[in-house]
C-alpha positions as CSV (number, residue, x, y, z in Angstrom):
1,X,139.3,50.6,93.4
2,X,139.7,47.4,95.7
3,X,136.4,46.3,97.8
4,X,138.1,46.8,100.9
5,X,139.5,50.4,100.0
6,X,135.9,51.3,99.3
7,X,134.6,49.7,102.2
8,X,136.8,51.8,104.3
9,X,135.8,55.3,103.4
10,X,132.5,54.3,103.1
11,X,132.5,53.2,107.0
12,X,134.4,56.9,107.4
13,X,131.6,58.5,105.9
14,X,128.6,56.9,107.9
15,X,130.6,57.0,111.0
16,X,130.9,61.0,110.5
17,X,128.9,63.4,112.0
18,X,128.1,67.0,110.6
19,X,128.0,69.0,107.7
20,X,128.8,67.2,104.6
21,X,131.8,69.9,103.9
22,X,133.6,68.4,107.2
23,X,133.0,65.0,105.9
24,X,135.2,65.8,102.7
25,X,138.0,67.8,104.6
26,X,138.3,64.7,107.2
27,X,137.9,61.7,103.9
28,X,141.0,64.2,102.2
29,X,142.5,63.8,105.3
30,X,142.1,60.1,106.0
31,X,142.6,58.9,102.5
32,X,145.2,60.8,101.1
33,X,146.4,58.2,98.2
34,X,142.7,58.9,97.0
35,X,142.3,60.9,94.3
36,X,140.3,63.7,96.0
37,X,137.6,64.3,93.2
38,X,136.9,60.5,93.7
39,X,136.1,60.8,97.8
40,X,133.6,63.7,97.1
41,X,131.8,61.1,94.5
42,X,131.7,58.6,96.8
43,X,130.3,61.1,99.4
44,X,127.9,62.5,97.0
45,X,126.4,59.3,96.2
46,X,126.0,58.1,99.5
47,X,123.9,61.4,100.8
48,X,122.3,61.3,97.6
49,X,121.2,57.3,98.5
50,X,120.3,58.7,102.2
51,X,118.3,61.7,101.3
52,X,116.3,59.1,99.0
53,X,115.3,57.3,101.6
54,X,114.8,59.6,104.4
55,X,112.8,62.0,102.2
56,X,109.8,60.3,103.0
57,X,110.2,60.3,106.8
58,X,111.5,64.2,106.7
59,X,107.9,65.1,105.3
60,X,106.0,63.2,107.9
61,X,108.1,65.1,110.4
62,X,108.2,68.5,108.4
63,X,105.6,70.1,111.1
64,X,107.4,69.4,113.8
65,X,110.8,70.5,112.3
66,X,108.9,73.8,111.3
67,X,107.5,74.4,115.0
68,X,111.2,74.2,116.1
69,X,112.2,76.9,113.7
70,X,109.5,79.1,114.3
71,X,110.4,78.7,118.1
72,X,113.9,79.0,117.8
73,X,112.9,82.3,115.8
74,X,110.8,83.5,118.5
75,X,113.1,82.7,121.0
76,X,115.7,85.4,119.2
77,X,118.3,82.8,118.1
78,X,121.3,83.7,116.4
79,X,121.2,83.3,112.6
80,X,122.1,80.1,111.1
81,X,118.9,77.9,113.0
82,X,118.8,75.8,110.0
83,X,121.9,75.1,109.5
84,X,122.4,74.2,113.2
85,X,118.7,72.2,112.8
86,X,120.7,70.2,110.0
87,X,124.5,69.4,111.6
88,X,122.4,68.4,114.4
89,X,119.6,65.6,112.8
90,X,122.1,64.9,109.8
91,X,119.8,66.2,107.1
92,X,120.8,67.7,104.0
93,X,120.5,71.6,104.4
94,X,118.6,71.8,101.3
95,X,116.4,69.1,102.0
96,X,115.4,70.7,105.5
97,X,115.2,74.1,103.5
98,X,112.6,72.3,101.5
99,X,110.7,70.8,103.6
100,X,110.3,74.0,106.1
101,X,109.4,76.1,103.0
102,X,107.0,74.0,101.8
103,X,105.2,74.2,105.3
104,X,105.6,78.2,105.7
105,X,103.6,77.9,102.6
106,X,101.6,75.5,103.2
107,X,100.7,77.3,106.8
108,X,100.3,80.8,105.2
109,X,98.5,79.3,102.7
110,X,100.6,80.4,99.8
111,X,101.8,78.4,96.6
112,X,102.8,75.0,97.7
113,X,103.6,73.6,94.4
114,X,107.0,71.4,94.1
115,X,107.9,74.0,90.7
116,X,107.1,77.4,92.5
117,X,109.2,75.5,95.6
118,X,112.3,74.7,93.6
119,X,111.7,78.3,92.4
120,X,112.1,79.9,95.6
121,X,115.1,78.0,96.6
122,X,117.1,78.6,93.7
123,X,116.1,82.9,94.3
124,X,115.3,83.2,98.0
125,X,114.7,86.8,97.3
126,X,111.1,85.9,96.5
127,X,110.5,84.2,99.8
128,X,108.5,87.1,101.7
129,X,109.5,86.6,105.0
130,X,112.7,88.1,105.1
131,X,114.1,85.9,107.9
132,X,113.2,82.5,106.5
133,X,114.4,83.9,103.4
134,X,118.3,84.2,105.3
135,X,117.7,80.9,106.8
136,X,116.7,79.2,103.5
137,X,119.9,80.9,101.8
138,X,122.2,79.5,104.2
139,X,121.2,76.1,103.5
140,X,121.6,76.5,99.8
141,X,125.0,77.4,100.2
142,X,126.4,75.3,102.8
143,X,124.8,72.5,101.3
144,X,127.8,71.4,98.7
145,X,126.0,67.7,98.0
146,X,122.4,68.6,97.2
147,X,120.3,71.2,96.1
148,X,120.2,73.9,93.4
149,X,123.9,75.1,94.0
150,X,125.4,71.5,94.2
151,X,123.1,70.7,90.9
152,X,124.8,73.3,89.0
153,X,128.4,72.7,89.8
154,X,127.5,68.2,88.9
155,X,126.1,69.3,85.3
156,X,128.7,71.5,84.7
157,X,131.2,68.9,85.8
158,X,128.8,66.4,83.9
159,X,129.5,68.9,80.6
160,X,133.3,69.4,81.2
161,X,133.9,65.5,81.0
162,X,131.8,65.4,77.9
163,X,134.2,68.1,76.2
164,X,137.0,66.7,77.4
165,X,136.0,63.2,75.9
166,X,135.4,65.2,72.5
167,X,138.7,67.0,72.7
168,X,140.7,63.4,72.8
169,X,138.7,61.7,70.6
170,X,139.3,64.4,67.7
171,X,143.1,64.8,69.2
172,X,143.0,61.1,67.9
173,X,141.5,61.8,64.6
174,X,138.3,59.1,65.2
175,X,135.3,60.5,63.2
176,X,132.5,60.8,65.9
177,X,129.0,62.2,66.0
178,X,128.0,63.6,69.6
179,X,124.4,63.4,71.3
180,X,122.9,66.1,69.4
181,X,123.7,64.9,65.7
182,X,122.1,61.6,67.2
183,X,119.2,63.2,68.4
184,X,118.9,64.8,65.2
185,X,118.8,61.7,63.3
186,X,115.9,60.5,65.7
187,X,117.3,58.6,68.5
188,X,115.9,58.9,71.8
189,X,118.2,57.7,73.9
190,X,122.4,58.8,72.8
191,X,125.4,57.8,74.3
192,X,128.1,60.9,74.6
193,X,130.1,59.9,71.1
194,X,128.9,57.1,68.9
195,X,132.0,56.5,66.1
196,X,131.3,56.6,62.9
197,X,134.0,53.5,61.8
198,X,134.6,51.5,65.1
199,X,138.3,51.3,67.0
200,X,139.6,48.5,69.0
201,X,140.6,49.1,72.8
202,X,142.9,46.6,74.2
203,X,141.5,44.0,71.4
204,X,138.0,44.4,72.6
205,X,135.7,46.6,69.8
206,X,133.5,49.5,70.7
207,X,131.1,51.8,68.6
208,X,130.3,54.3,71.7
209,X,131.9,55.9,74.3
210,X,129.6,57.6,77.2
211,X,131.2,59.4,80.1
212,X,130.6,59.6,83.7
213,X,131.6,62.5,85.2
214,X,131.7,60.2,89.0
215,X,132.7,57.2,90.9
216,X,130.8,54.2,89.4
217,X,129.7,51.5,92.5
218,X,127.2,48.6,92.2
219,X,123.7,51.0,92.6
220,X,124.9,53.5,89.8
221,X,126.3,50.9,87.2
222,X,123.1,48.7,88.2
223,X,121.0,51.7,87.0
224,X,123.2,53.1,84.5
225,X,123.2,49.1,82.6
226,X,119.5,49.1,82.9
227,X,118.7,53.0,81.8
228,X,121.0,53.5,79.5
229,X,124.2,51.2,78.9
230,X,122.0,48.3,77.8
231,X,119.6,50.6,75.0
232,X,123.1,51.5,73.7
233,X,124.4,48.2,73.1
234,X,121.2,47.4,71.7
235,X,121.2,50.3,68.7
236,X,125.0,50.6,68.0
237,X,126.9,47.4,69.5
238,X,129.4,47.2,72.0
239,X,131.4,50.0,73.4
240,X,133.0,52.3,76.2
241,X,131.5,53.3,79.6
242,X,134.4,55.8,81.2
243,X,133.7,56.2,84.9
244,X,136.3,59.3,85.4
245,X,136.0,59.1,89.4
246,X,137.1,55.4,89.1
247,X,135.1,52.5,89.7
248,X,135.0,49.2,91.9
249,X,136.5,46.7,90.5
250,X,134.1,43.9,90.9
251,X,132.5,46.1,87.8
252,X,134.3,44.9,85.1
253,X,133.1,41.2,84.1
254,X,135.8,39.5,82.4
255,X,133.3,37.9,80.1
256,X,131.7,41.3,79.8
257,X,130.6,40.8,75.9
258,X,128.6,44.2,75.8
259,X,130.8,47.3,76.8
260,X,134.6,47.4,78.8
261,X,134.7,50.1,81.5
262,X,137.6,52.4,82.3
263,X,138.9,55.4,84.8
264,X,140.8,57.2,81.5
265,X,140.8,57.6,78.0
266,X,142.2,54.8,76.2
267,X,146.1,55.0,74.8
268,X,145.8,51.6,73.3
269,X,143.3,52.4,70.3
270,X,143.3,50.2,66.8
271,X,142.5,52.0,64.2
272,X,140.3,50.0,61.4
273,X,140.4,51.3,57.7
274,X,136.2,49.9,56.4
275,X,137.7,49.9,52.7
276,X,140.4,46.9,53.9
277,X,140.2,44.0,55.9
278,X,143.8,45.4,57.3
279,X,143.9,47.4,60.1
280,X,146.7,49.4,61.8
281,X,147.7,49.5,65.3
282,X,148.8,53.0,66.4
């Protein structure tokens, strides 16, 4: 994706206000030519990078958000204060949910633990107080970016790529061993296939392929090189990082020596027989 494409939606998305949902109906709506899967990454990642940094202002203010929900509560208001609390400050649902459960709890003096939290946001039919309990299920749900529900549906998005990698690289007949024959043989840290006998793509030879079930900007290939990309290259040699969302395309280096990046599974793939010094171009 071009810069100034990226630029665009991005200025779409902090010029928006409301629920995230909203946000992707109106980015659908702007950016049509856009794959759609690809806005909702970009969305993602950007209340993803906003929640980071606001989390730590939310808890200082965590009291005062939980006085206006117990008064809006008092007061009788319609179901759905949360939500509305959320449209209106431009907090993550689930983030608000969290922080106002964790100070019911800690004002009733019950478990205030961040493991017996998550707990009781992912079943809200432990949480006691039956109203709060609503109001905290609301969130969950309308919250499609963060939180329990949105966690779910990313890994199982996360594991569908990785299957779907699998399926075309034994469609193609490469030999390849997957995370869990890695882990077996004591690595800590896998990519999604490592091939047994390398294959050439577009000229340039990889040993690895990992796949990214999202869009790939400057903050997640900056964190994905450091974490993971470069501890790859490292242990098996160069290889394949396929960024399925799309990427920018200031990402790929031209002199890039360490791994090529890509939107798709490769169609030009050179096959190499290890018992020759010949190789065959399929």
């Amino acid at each position: 994706m071009k810069q100034e494409i990226y630029e665009n939606i991005m200025t779409s998305i902090k010029q928006f206000k409301g629920m995230s949902k909203d946000c992707d109906k109106m980015l659908r709506e702007t950016f049509p030519h856009i794959p759609p899967d690809t806005l909702s990454s970009i969305l993602a990642l950007e209340i993803r990078r906003r929640m980071k940094f606001s989390h730590a202002k939310l808890c200082s203010q965590g009291t005062e958000y939980y006085e206006r929900y117990t008064e809006a509560i008092s007061n009788g208001e319609s179901i759905g204060v949360l939500v509305r609390m959320s449209e209106e400050t431009g907090l993550s649902p689930a983030l608000l949910a969290r922080i106002i459960l964790e100070n019911h709890c800690e004002q009733n003096k019950l478990t205030t633990s961040r493991s017996e939290i998550t707990k009781l946001l992912r079943d809200t039919t432990l949480i006691e107080d039956k109203d709060l309990a609503y109001e905290i299920y609301l969130c969950i749900i309308y919250d499609d970016q963060y939180g329990p529900i949105s966690d779910a549906v990313k890994h199982s998005i996360g594991q569908e790529y990785e299957v779907k990698l699998q399926n075309y690289v034994s469609e193609r007949n490469i030999a390849f061993l997957n995370e869990d024959h890695l882990r077996l043989r004591g690595y800590d840290k896998t990519p999604d296939i490592k091939l047994e006998v390398p294959v050439a793509v577009n000229g340039f030879v990889i040993n690895w392929i990992e796949s990214k079930a999202l869009f790939g900007n400057e903050d997640v290939h900056k964190k994905y090189i450091k974490e993971q990309f470069l501890s790859y290259w490292n242990r098996f040699g160069p290889g394949l990082v396929i960024y399925w969302f799309g990427f920018l395309d200031t990402l790929n280096q031209p002199n890039e020596k360490k791994f090529i990046i890509m939107d798709h599974f490769p169609e030009n793939i050179t096959y190499m027989d290890p018992k020759s010094v010949k190789s065959l171009s399929l």
